[in-house]
N, C-alpha and C positions, 0 to 999 in steps of 0.2 A: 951469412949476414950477421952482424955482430949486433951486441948484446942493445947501443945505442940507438941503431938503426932499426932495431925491431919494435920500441918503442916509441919512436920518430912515426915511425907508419900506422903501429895498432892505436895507441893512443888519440892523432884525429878521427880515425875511423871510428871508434867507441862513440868521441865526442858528438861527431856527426850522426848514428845511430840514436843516441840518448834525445837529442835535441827534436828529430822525427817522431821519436816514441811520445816523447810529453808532448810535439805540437798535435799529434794526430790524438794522444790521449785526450789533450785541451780541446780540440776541436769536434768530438763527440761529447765532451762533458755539454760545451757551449750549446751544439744539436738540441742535445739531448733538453737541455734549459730554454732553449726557443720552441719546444714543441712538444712539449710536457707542463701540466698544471700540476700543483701538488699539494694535498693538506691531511692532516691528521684530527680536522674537526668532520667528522664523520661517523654514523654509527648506522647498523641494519634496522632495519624499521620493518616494517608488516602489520597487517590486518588485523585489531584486536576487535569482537564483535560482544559487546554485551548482552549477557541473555537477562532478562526481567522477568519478574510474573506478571501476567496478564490478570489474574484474577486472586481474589485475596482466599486464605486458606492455612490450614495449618501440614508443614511440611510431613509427609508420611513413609517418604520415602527416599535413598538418594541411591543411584544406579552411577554413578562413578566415584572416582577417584581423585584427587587431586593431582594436574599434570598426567592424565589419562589423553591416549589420543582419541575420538570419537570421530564420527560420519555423519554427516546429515541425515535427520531421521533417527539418529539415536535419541531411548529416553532417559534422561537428564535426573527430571524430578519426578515424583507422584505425591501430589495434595489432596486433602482429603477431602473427599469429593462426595459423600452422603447429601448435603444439601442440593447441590447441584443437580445431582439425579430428583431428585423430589421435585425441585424446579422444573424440570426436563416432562415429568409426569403429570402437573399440576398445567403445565400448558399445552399438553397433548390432550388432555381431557375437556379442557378450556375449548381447544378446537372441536373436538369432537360434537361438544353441543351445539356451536356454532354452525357446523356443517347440520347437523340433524336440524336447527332453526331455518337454514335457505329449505330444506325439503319440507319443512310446513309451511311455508311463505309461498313456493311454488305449487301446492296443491292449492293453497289457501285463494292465488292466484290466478288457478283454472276455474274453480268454481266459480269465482267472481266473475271472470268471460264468459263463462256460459250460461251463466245469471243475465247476461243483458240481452242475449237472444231472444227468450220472453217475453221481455219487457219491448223490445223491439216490437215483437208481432202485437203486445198488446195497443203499444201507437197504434200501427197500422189499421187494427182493428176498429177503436177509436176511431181514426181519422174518417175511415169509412161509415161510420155512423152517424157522425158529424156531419159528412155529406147528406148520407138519406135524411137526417134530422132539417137540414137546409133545404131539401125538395120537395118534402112532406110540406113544409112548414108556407112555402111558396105555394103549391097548391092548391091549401087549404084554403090560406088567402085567397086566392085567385075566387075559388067556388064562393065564397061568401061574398063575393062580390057581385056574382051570381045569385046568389042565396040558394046555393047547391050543397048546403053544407050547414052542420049546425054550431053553434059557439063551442060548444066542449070541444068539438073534433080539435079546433082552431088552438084550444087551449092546451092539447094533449100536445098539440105537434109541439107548441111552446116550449112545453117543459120537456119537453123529449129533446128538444134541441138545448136545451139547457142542461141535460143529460150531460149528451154526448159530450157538451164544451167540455165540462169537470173532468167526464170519465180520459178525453183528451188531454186535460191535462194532469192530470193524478196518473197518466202513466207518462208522461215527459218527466214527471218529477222523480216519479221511479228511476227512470232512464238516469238521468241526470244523476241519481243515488249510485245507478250500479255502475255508471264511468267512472267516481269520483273511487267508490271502492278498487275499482278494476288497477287506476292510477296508483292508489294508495298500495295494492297490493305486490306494483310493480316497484313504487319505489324499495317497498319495505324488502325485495328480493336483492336489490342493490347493496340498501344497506347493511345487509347481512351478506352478500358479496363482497363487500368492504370489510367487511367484520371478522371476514373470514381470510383472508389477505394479512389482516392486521395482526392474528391469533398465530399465522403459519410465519411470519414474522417473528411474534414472539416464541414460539416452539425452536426455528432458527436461531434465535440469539441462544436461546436455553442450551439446546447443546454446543453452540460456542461457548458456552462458559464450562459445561462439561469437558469441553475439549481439553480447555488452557489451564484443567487440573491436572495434566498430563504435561510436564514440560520438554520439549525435544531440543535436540541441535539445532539448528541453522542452518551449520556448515561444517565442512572437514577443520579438523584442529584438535589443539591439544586445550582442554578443560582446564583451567587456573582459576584460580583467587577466588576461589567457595567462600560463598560471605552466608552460608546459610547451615541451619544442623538439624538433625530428624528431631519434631515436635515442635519445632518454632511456628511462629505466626506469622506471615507475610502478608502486606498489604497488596494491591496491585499497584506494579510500577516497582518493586524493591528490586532492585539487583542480586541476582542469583548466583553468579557466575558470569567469568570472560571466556571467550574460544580464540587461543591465537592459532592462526590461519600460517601453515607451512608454506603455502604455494602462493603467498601471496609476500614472501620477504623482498626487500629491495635494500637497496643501500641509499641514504640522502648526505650529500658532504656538501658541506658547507664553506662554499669558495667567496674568496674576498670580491670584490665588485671589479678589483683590475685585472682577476686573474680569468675572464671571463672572453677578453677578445680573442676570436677566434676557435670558441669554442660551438660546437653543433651539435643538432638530436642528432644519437646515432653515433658520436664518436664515442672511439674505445676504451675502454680502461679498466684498470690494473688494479685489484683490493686486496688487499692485506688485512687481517680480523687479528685481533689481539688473544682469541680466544682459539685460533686456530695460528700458532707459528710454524715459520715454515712452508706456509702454502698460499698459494696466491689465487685468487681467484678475475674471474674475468667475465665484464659485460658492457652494456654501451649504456649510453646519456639517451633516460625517456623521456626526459622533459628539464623546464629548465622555469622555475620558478617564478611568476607573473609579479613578484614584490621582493624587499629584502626579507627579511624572517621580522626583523623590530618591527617593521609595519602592521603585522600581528600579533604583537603582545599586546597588552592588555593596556597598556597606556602609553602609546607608543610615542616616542622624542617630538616636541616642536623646536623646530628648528629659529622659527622666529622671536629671537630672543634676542638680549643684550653681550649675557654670557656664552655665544658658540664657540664650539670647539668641533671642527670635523675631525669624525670618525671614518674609519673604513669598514663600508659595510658588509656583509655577509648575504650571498643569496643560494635557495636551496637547489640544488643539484639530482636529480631521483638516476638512479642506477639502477638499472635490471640485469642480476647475472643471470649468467649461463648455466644452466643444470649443472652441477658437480655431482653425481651420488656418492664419491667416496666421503667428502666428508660436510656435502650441505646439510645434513640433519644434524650437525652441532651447530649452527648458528640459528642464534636468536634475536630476536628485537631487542635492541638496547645496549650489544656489544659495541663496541669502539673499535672502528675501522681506520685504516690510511687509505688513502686514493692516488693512483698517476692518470690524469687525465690525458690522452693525446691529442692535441692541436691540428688544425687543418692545415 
């Protein structure tokens, strides 16, 4: 075959070859562009918890490190806690008499019941006197009607009935004395039942404040941003330190509002961290943000104005990767990530 003819032949066939390569090239770019979201407003987010003091105190101690990793149940701080314990002692003693008050209220209270038993038979007693004083007294009468009988007797029964009425009732009043104690001594067992409630109460909060001179973790993480130094003075409420939470990082990208259709919980996608090149990481769409972000700042656009101008907005995206341990403990909150989102 000679030298014209062989380029006559190879020549369309390249042409044809190249034209396949860019269409099929083009034709995966295009794919790939209908079924992929993509942005670079993205970065790793995670769980930062702040630890406070609960109780005010001067710092006495600090058991970590700055960017230390710690566990829940680790201790943090130790405040100085002298007062606290005196506190702690001062309402344990408080109880103490309180309880020993119910047991003199409760004896105080027996006696008083068994005080009215007496009194009881002393009515009765009475009552029964009062009767024979009423039958005497009947009697008597009767006979001097007769003239069986002579005026003193008549007179005797008199006053003997006149007795009895008093002695009748000089023990009703008794009675009525030793109910009123018997009541009085019931409530005063309450109220010292109350009292005593209210002391274990205050002994409860006491060592709670004991406690929170003791600061611990929360949770797993790394200990940052010590805002505190041994010998300071802390109020309750001051901020002590953050714990960011490893197991709790996600990625939020921040996608424009068109780049949204067709996107679902659950699809995949592709991250790229700035701080880790070269490697890519991988997880799905956990959620997909009920606002755009602007609707949460602090003074967010009114649209009803003279002067609009639409923007395209931004809504938050949350990513959950995939466990990596070769290189997930270099990422942190606050890196700058890129995302491919994949499409339904």
């Amino acid at each position: 075959m000679s030298k014209k003819t062989w380029k006559s032949v190879i020549l369309p066939v390249l042409s044809i070859l190249a034209l396949v390569a860019s269409g099929t090239l083009g034709w995966n770019h295009y794919w790939q562009w209908k079924s992929l979201v993509s942005t670079d407003n993205a970065q790793i987010d995670g769980e930062i918890t702040p630890v406070n003091a609960r109780t005010s105190g001067v710092v006495r101690d600090i058991r970590f490190s700055d960017d230390q990793y710690v566990r829940a149940g680790d201790t943090l701080l130790i405040l100085e806690n002298r007062e606290s314990v005196l506190r702690l002692e001062d309402a344990m003693a408080t109880l103490a008499a309180q309880q020993a008050s119910v047991v003199v209220a409760r004896t105080t209270a027996v006696v008083t019941h068994s005080g009215a038993s007496p009194t009881q038979s002393g009515i009765n007693a009475a009552k029964i006197r009062l009767e024979n004083a009423k039958r005497e007294l009947t009697r008597q009468k009767q006979l001097m009607e007769h003239q069986a009988t002579t005026g003193e007797k008549v007179e005797a029964a008199t006053a003997e009935l006149a007795a009895a009425t008093a002695e009748l009732a000089s023990a009703q009043g008794r009675m009525k004395t030793a109910l009123m104690q018997s009541d009085l001594a019931d409530r005063q067992i309450s109220a010292s039942q109350a009292a005593i409630r209210q002391k274990e109460a205050q002994v409860e909060m006491a060592r709670l404040q004991l406690a929170y001179t003791t600061v611990i973790a929360p949770t797993n993480g790394f200990a940052s941003k010590r805002m505190v130094h041994a010998g300071q003075l802390v109020a309750s409420g001051t901020g002590l330190l953050s714990i960011v939470q490893r197991d709790s990082l996600r990625v939020v990208a921040n996608l424009k509002e068109t780049q949204l259709e067709g996107l679902r919980i659950g699809a995949m996608a592709d991250v790229k961290v700035d701080a880790v090149p070269g490697h890519a990481f991988h997880g799905r769409v956990a959620s997909i943000c009920g606002a755009s972000g602007v609707k949460f700042s602090l003074f967010p656009p009114d649209n009803a104005t003279g002067n609009f101008v639409k923007v395209v907005q931004r809504v938050p995206v949350r990513i959950v990767l995939d466990p990596d341990p070769s290189v997930g403990s270099q990422l942190r909150p606050g890196m700058s990530a890129s995302v491919d989102l994949h499409l339904d």
